[in-house]
ChimeraX commands (.cxc) that place a marker at each C-alpha (Angstrom):
marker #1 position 18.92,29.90,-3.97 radius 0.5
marker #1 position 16.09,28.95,-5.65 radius 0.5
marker #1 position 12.65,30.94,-5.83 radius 0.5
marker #1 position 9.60,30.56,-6.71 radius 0.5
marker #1 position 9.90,29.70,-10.32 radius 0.5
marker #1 position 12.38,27.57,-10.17 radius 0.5
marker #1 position 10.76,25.65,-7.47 radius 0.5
marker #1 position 7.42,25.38,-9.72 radius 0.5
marker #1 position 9.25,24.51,-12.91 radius 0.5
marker #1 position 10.19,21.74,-10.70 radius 0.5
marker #1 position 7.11,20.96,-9.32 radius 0.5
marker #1 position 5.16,20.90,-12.40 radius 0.5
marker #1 position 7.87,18.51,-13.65 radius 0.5
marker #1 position 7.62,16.21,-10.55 radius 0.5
marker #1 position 3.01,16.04,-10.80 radius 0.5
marker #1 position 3.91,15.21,-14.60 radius 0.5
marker #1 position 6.05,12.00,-13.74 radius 0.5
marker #1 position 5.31,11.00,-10.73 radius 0.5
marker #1 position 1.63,11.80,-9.63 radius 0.5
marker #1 position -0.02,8.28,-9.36 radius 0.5
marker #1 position 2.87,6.20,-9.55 radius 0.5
marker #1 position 3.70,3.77,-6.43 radius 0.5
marker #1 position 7.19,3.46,-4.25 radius 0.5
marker #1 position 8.68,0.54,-4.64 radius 0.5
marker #1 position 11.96,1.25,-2.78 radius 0.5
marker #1 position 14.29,4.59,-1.27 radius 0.5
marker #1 position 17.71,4.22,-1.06 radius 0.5
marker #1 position 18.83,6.92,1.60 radius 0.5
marker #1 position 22.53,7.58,0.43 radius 0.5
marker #1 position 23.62,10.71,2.38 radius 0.5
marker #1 position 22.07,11.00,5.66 radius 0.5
marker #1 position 22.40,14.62,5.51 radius 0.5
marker #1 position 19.67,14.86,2.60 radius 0.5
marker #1 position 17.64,13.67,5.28 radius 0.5
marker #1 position 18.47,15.52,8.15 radius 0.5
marker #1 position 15.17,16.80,8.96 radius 0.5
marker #1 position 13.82,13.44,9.04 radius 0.5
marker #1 position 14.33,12.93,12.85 radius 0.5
marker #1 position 14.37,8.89,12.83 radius 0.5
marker #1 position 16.41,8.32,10.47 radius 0.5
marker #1 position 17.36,6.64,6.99 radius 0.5
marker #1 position 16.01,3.15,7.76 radius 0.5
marker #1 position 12.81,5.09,8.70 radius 0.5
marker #1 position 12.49,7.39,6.12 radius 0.5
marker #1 position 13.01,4.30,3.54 radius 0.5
marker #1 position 10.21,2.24,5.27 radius 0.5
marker #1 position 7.50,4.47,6.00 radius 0.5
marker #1 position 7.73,5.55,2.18 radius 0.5
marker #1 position 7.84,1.94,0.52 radius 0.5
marker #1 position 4.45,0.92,-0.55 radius 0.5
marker #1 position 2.79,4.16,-0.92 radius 0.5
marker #1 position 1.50,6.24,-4.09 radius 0.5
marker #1 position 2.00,9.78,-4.49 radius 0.5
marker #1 position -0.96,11.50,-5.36 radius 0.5
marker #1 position 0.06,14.92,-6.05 radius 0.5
marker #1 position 3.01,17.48,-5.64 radius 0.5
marker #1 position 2.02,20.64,-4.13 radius 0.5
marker #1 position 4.13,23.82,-3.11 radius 0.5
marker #1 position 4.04,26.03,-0.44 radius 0.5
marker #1 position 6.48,29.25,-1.16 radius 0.5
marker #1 position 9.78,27.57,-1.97 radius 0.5
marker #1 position 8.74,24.21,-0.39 radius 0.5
marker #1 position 7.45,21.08,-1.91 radius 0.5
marker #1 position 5.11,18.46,-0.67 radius 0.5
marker #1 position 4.29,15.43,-2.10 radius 0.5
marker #1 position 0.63,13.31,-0.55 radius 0.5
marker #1 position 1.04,10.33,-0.59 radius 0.5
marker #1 position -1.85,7.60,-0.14 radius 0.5
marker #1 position -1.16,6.64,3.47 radius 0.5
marker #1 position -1.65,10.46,4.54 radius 0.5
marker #1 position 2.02,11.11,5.21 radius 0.5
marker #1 position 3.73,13.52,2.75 radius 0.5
marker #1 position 7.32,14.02,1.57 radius 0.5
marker #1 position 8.36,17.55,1.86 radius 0.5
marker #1 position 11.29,19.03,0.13 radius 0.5
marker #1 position 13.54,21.68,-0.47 radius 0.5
marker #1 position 16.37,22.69,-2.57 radius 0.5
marker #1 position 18.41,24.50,-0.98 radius 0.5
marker #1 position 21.06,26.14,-3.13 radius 0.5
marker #1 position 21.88,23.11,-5.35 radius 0.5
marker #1 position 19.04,20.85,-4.87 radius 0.5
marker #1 position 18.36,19.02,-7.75 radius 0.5
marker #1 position 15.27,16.77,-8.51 radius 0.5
marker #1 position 15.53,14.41,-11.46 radius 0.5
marker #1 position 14.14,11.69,-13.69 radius 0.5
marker #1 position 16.45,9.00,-14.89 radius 0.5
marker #1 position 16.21,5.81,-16.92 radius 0.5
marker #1 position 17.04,3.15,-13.99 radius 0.5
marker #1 position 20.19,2.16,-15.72 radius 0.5
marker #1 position 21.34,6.09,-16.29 radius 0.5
marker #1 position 24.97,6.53,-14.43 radius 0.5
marker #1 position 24.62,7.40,-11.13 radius 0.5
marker #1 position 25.38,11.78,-10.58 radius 0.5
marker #1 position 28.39,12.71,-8.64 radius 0.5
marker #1 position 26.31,14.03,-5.65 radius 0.5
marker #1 position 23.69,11.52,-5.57 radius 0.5
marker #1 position 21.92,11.80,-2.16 radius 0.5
marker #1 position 18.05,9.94,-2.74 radius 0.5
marker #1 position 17.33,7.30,-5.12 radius 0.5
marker #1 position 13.54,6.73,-5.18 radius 0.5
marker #1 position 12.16,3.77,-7.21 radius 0.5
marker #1 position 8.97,2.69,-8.22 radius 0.5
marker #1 position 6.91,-0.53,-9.22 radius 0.5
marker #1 position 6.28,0.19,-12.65 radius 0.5
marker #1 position 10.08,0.17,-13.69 radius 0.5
marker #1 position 9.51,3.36,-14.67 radius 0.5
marker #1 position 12.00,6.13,-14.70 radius 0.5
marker #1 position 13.15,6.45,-10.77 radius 0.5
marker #1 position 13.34,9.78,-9.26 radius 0.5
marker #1 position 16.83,10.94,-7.59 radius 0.5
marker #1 position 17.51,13.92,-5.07 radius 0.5
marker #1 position 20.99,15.29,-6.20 radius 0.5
marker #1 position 22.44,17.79,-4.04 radius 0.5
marker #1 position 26.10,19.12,-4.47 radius 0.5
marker #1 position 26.26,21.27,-1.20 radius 0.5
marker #1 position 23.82,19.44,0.77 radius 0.5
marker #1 position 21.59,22.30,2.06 radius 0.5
marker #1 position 18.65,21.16,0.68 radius 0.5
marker #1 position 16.44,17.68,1.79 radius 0.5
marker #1 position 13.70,15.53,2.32 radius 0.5
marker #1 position 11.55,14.65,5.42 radius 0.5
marker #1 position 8.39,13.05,5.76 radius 0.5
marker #1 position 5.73,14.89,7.98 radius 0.5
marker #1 position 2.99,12.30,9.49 radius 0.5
marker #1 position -0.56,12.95,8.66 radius 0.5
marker #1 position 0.66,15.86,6.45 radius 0.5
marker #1 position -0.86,15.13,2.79 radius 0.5
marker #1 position -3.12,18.43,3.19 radius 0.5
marker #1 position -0.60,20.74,4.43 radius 0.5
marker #1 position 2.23,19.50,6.74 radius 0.5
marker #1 position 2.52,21.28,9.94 radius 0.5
marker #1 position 6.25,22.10,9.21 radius 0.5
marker #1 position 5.51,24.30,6.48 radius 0.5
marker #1 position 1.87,25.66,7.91 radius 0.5
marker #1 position 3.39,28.82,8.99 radius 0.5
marker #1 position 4.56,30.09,5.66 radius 0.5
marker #1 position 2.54,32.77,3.84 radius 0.5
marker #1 position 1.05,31.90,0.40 radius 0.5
marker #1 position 2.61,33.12,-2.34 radius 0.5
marker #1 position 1.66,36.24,-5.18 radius 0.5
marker #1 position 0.56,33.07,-7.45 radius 0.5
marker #1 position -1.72,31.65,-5.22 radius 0.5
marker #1 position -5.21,32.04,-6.36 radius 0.5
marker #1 position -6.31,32.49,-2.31 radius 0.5
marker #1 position -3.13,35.29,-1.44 radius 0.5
marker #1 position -5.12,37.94,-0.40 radius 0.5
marker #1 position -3.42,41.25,-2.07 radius 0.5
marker #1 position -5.49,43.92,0.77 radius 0.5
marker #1 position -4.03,41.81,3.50 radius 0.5
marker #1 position -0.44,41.92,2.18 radius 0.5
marker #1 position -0.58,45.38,1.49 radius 0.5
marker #1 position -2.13,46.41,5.05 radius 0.5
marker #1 position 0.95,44.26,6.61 radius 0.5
marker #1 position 3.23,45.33,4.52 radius 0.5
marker #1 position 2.42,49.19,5.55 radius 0.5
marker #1 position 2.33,47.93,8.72 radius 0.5
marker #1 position 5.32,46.96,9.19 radius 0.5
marker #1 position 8.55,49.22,10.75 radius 0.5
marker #1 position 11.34,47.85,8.08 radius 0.5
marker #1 position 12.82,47.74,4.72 radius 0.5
marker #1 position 10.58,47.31,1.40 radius 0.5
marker #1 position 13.03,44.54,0.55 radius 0.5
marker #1 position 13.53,42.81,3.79 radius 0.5
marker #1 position 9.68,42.79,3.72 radius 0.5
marker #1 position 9.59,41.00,0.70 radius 0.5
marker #1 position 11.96,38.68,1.88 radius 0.5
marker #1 position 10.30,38.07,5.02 radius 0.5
marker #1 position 8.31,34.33,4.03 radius 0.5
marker #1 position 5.92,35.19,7.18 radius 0.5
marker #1 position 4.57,38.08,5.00 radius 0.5
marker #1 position 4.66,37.06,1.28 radius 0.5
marker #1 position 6.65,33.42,0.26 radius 0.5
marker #1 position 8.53,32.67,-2.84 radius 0.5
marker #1 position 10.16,36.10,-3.39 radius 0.5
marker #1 position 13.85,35.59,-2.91 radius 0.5
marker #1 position 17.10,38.16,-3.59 radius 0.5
marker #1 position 16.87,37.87,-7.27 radius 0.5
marker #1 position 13.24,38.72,-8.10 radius 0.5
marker #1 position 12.73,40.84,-5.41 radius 0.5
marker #1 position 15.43,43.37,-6.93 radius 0.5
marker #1 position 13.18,42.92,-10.39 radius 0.5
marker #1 position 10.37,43.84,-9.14 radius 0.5
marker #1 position 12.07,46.83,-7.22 radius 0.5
marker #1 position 13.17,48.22,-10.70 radius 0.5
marker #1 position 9.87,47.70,-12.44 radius 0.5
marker #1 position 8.59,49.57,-9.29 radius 0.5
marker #1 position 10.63,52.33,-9.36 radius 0.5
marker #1 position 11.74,51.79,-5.44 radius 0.5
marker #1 position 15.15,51.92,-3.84 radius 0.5
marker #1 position 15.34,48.17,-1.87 radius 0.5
marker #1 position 15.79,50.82,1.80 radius 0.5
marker #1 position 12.59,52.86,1.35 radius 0.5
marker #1 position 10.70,52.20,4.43 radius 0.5
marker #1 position 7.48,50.06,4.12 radius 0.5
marker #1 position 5.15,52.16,6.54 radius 0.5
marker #1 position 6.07,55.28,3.95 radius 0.5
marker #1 position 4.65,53.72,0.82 radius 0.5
marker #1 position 1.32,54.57,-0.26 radius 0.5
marker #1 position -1.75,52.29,-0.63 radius 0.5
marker #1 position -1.34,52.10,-4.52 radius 0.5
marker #1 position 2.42,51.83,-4.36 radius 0.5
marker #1 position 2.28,48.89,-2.46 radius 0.5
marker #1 position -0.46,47.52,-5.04 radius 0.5
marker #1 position 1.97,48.58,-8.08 radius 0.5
marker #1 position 4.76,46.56,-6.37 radius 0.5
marker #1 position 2.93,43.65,-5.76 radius 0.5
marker #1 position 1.87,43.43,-9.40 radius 0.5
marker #1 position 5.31,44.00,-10.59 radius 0.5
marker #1 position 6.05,41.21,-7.98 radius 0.5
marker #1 position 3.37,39.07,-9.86 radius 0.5
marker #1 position 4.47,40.10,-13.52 radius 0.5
marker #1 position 8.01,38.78,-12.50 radius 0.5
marker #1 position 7.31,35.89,-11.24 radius 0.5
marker #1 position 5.38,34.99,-14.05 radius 0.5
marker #1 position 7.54,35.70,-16.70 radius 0.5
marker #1 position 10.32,33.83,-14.98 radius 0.5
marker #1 position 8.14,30.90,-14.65 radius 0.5
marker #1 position 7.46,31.20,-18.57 radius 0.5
marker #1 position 11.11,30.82,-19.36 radius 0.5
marker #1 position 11.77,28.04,-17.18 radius 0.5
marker #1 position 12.91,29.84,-14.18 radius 0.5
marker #1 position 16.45,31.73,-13.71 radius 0.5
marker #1 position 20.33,29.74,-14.10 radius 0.5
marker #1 position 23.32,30.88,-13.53 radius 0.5
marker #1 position 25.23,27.77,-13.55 radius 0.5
marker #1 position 24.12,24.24,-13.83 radius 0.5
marker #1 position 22.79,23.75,-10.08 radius 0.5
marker #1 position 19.78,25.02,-11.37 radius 0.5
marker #1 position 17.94,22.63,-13.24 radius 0.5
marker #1 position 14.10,20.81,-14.16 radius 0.5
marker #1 position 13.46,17.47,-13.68 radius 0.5
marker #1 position 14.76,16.72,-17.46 radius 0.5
marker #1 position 18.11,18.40,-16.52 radius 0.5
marker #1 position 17.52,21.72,-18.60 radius 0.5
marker #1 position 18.66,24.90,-17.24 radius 0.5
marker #1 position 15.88,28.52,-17.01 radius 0.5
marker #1 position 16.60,30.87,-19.37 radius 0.5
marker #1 position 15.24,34.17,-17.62 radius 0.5
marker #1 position 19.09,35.65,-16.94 radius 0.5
marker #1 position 18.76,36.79,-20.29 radius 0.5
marker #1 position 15.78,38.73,-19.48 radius 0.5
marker #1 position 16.87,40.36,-16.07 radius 0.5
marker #1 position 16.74,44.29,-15.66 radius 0.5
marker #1 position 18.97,44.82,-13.14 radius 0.5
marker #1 position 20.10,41.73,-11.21 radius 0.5
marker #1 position 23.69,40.45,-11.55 radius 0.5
marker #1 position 24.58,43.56,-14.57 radius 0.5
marker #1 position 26.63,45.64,-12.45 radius 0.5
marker #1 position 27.98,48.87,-14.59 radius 0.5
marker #1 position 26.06,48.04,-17.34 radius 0.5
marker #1 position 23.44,50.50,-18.52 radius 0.5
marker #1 position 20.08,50.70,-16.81 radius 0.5
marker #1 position 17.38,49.60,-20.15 radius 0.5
marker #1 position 15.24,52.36,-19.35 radius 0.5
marker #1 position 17.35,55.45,-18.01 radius 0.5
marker #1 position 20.89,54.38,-19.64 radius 0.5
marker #1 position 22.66,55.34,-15.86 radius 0.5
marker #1 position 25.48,51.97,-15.04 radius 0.5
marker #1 position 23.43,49.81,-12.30 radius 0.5
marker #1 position 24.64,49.92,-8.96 radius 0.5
marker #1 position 25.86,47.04,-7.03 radius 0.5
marker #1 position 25.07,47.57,-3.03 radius 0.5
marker #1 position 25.61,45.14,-0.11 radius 0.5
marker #1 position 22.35,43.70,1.37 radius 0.5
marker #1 position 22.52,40.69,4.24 radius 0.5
marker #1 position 25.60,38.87,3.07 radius 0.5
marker #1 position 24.23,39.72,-0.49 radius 0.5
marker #1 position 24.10,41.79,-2.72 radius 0.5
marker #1 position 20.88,44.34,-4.20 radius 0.5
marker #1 position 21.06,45.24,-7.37 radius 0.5
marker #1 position 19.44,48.82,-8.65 radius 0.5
marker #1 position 19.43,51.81,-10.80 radius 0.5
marker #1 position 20.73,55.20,-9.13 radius 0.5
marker #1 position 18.26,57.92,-11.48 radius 0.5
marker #1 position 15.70,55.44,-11.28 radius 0.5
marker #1 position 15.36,54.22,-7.88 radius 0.5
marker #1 position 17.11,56.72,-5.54 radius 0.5
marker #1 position 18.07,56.06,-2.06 radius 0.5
marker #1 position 15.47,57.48,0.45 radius 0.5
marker #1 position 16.90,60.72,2.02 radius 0.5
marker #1 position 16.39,59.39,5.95 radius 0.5
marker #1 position 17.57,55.79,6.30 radius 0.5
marker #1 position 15.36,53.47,8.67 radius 0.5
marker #1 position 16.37,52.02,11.03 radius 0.5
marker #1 position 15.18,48.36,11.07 radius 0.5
marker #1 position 13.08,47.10,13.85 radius 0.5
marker #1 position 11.59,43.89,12.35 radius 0.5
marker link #1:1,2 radius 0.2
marker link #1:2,3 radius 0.2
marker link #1:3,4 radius 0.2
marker link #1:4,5 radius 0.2
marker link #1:5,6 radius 0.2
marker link #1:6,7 radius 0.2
marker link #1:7,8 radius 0.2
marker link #1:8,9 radius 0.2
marker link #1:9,10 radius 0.2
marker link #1:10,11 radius 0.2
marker link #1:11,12 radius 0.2
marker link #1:12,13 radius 0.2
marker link #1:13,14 radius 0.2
marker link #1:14,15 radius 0.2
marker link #1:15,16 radius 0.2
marker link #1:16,17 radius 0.2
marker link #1:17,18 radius 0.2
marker link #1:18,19 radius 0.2
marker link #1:19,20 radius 0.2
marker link #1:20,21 radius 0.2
marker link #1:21,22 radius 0.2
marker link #1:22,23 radius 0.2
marker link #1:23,24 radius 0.2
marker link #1:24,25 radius 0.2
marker link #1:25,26 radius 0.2
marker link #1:26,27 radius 0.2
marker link #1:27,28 radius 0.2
marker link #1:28,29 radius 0.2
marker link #1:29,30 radius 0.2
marker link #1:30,31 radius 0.2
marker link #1:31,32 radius 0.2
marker link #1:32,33 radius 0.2
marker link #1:33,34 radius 0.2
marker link #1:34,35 radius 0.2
marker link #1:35,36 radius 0.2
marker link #1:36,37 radius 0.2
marker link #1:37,38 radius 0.2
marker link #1:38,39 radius 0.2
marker link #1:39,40 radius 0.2
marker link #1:40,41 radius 0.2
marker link #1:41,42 radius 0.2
marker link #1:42,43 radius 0.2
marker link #1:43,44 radius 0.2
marker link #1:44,45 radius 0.2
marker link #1:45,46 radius 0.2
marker link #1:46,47 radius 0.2
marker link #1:47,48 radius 0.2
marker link #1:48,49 radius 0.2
marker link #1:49,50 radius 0.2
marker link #1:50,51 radius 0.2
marker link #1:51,52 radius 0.2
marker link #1:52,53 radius 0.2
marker link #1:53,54 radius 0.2
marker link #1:54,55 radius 0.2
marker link #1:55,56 radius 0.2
marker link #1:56,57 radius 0.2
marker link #1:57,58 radius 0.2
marker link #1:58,59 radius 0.2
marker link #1:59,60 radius 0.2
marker link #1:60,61 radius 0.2
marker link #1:61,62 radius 0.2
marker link #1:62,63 radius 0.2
marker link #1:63,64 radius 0.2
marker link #1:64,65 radius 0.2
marker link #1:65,66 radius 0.2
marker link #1:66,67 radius 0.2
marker link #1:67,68 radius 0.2
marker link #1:68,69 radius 0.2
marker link #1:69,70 radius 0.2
marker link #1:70,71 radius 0.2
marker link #1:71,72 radius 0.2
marker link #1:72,73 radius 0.2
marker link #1:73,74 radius 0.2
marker link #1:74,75 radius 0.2
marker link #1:75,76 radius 0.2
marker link #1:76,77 radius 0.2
marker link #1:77,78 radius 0.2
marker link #1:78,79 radius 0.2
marker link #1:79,80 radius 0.2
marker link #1:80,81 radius 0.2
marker link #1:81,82 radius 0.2
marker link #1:82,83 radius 0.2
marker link #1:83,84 radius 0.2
marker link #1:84,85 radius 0.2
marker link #1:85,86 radius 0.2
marker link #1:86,87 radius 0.2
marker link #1:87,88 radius 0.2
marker link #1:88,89 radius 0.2
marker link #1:89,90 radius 0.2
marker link #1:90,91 radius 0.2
marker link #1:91,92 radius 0.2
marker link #1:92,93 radius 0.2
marker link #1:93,94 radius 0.2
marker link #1:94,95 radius 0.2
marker link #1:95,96 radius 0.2
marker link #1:96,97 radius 0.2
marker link #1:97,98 radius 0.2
marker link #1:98,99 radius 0.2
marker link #1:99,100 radius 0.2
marker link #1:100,101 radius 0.2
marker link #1:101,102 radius 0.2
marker link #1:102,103 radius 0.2
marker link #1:103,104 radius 0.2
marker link #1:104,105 radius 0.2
marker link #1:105,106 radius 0.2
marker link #1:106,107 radius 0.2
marker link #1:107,108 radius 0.2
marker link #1:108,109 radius 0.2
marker link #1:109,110 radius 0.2
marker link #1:110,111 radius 0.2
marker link #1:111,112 radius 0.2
marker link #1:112,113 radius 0.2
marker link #1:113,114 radius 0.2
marker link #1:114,115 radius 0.2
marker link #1:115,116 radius 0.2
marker link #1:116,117 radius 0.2
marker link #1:117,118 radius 0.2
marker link #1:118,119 radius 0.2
marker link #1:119,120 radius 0.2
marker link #1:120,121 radius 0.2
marker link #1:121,122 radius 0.2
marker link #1:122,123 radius 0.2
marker link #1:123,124 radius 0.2
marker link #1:124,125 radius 0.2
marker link #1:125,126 radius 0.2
marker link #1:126,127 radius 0.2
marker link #1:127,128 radius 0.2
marker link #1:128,129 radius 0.2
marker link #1:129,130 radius 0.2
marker link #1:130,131 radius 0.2
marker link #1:131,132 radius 0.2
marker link #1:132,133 radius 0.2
marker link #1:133,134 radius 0.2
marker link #1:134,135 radius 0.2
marker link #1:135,136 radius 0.2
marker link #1:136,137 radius 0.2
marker link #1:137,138 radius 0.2
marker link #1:138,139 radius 0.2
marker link #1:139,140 radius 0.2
marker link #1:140,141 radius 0.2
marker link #1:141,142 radius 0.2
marker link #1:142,143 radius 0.2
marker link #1:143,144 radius 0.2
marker link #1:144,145 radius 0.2
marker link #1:145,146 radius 0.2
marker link #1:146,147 radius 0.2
marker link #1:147,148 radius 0.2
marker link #1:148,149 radius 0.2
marker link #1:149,150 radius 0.2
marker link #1:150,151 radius 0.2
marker link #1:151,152 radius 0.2
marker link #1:152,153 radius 0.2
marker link #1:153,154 radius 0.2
marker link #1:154,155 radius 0.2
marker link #1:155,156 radius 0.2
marker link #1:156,157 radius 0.2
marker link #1:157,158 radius 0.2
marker link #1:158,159 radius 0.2
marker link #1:159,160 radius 0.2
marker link #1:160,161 radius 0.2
marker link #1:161,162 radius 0.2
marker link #1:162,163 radius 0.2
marker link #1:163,164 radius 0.2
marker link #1:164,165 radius 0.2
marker link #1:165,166 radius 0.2
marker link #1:166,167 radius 0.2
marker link #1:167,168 radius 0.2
marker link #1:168,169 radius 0.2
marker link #1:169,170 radius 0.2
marker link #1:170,171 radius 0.2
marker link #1:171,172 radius 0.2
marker link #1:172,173 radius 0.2
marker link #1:173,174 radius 0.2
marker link #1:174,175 radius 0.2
marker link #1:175,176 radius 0.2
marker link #1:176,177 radius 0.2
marker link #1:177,178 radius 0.2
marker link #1:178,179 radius 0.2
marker link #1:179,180 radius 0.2
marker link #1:180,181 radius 0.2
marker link #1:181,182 radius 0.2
marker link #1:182,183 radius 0.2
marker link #1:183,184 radius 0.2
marker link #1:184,185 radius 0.2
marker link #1:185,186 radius 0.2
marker link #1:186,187 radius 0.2
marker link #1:187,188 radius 0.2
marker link #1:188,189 radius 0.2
marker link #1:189,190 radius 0.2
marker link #1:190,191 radius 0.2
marker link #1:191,192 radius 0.2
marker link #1:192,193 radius 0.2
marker link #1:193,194 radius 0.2
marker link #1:194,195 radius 0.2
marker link #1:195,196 radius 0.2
marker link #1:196,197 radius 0.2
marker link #1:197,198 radius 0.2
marker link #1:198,199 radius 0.2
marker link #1:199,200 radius 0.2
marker link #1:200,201 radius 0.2
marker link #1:201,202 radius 0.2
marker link #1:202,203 radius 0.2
marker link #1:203,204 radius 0.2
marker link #1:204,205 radius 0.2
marker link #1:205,206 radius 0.2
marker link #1:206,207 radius 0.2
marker link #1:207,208 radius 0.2
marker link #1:208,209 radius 0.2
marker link #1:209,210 radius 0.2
marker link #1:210,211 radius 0.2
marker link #1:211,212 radius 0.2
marker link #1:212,213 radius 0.2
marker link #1:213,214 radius 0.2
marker link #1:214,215 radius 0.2
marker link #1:215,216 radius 0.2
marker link #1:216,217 radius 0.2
marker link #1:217,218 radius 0.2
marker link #1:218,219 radius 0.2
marker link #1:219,220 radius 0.2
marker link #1:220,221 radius 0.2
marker link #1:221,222 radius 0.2
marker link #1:222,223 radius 0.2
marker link #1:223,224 radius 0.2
marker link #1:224,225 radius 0.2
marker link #1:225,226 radius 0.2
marker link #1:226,227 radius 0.2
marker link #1:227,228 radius 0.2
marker link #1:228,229 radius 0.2
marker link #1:229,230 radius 0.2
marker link #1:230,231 radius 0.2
marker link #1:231,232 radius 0.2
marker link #1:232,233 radius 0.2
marker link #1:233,234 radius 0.2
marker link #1:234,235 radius 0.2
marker link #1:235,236 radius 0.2
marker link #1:236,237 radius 0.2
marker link #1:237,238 radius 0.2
marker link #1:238,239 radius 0.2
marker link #1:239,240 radius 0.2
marker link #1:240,241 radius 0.2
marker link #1:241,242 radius 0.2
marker link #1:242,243 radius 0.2
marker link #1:243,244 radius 0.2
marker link #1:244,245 radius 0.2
marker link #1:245,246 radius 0.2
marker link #1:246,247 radius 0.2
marker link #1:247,248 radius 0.2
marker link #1:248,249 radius 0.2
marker link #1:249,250 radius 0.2
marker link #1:250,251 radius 0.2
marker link #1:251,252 radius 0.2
marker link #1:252,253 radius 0.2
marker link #1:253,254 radius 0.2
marker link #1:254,255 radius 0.2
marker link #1:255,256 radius 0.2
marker link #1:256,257 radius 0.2
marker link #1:257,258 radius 0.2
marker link #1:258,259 radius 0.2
marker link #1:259,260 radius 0.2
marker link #1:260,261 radius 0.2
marker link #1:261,262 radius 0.2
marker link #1:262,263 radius 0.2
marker link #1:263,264 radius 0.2
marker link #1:264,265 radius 0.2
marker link #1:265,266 radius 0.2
marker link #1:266,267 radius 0.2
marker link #1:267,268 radius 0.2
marker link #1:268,269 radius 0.2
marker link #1:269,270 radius 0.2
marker link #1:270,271 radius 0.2
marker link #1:271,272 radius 0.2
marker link #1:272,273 radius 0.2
marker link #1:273,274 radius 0.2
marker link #1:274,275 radius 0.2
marker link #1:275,276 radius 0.2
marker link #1:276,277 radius 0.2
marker link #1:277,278 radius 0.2
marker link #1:278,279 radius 0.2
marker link #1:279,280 radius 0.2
marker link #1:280,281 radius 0.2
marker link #1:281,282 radius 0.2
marker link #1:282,283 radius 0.2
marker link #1:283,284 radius 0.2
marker link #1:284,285 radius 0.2
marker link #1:285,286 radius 0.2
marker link #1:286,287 radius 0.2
view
C-alpha cells in the first residue's frame, strides 16, 4: 500500500504536468475505478469536461485535484494505483481504468490500476478540502501538524504505539512500512503501550517518524515490485535503505542480532529483538 511518499512523489509529479492545463475529455473504462463516484461514469465524464485543474493537493495518502468550477477530483491508490503521463499515441497499459485528455494535445493522464482498489470520485464544491477526506489528520510533513497535540493524543490513548500510528484519525500518511522504520530508529517494540511512553519519547518518535518520511520522499518513495511507480513510470529506490522492514534474519545494522519477523493485523511488523524488546505486560487493546 502506498504511504506517504509514494503518494507525494506522485503528487508532485501530477502539479508538474497537469496544474493549469484544461479537460478536454474522460474516458471512464472500468466502472470500478470509479466506484465512489455515486452517479456514475457518464457523470463523472461530464461534470469533469471543460474544467482546468488548478492544483493537486494531498491529504495523508489521498489526493485532490481543484479544479476551476469548484469541484475536485479526489484519488487514491490503493495497492496498485498507478497515475501516469503518456504521449496520446503511447499503447494503451494492460489495466487501463481512466483515460483523461486535455485541449492542448498534450500528454493525457491515465489511472492504471491492476487490482482495482484504488479510484477516482469527484466531491462537489470540494476544491478547498473535500468533505470526504475532512476527517483525516494532517500529516508529520504538514507545516500546520501540530507535534504537542499529537503527542498529548497519542499518550492519551489506551492502545498500541503502532496501531496508533496507523490510526489516520491521529497522525495520516504513516502506513506498515515506515511505521516499523521509525520504530527501529526509536528504539520501541511496535506493542509498547502509548499511555506508558514519556513526553520526550513520544517527541523522539515523531521525529524519527519525520526523518523517515523524508528520506523516503528523497529517494523517490519505496518499490518492491513495479505497482509502485511516478508519473514517468520510475520505480522509489528507498528498499535499499530500509533498517528493518522486509530483512527478516538478516542482521540488525546497529546491534548485529537477525531481525524478527512478527504477525501484526493480517501483516507483518518487522523489528530488532536486543534493540526493541517486547514490553514485559502486553496491553490489551481498547481503541
Amino acid at each position: 500500500m502506498p504511504e506517504l511518499p509514494e503518494v507525494e512523489t506522485v503528487r508532485q509529479g501530477l502539479a508538474k504536468w497537469v496544474t493549469g492545463r484544461r479537460i478536454a475529455s474522460v474516458e471512464v473504462r472500468h466502472p470500478r475505478a470509479i466506484r465512489r463516484h455515486m452517479p456514475g461514469a457518464d457523470h463523472f465524464a461530464a461534470v469533469l469536461a471543460g474544467h482546468t485543474v488548478l492544483d493537486v493537493c494531498r491529504r495523508g495518502k489521498y489526493l485532490w485535484l481543484p479544479l476551476d468550477s469548484g469541484d475536485a477530483i479526489i484519488g487514491h491508490l490503493g495497492m496498485s494505483g498507478q497515475l501516469l503521463f503518456q504521449p496520446g499515441d503511447a499503447p494503451d497499459e494492460t489495466h487501463l481504468r481512466i483515460r483523461f485528455r486535455f485541449d492542448d494535445d498534450g500528454p493525457e493522464l491515465r489511472f492504471v490500476d491492476q487490482r482495482t482498489f484504488g479510484g477516482l470520485s469527484v466531491s462537489p464544491g470540494g476544491a478547498e478540502l473535500p468533505a470526504e477526506i475532512a476527517h483525516i489528520a494532517r500529516d508529520p510533513m504538514d507545516p500546520l501538524f501540530s507535534d504537542a497535540d499529537f503527542a498529548t493524543k497519542l499518550r492519551r490513548k489506551h492502545t498500541e504505539v503502532k496501531r496508533a500510528l496507523l490510526d489516520q484519525n491521529l497522525i495520516s500518511g504513516v502506513g506498515n512500512i515506515y511505521a516499523d522504520e521509525a520504530l527501529w530508529r526509536s528504539k520501541l517494540h511496535g506493542v509498547r503501550p502509548t499511555d506508558a511512553l514519556t513526553k520526550p519519547a513520544a517527541a523522539r518518535l515523531l521525529g524519527h517518524i519525520r526523518e523517515v518520511l523524508s528520506e523516503a520522499l528523497v529517494a523517490g518513495g519505496t518499490s518492491f515490485d513495479a505497482l509502485y511507480v511516478n508519473v514517468n513510470g520510475e520505480s522509489g529506490y528507498f528498499d535499499r535503505s530500509l533498517n528493518v522492514y522486509g530483512r527478516e534474519g538478516e542482521p540488525c545494522n546497529r546491534c548485529g542480532t537477525p531481525i524478527r519477523r512478527e504477525p501484526f493485523m493480517n501483516r507483518s511488523s518487522y523489528s530488532c529483538p536486543r534493540c526493541q524488546p517486547r514490553p514485559r505486560t502486553p496491553i490489551r487493546v481498547t481503541s
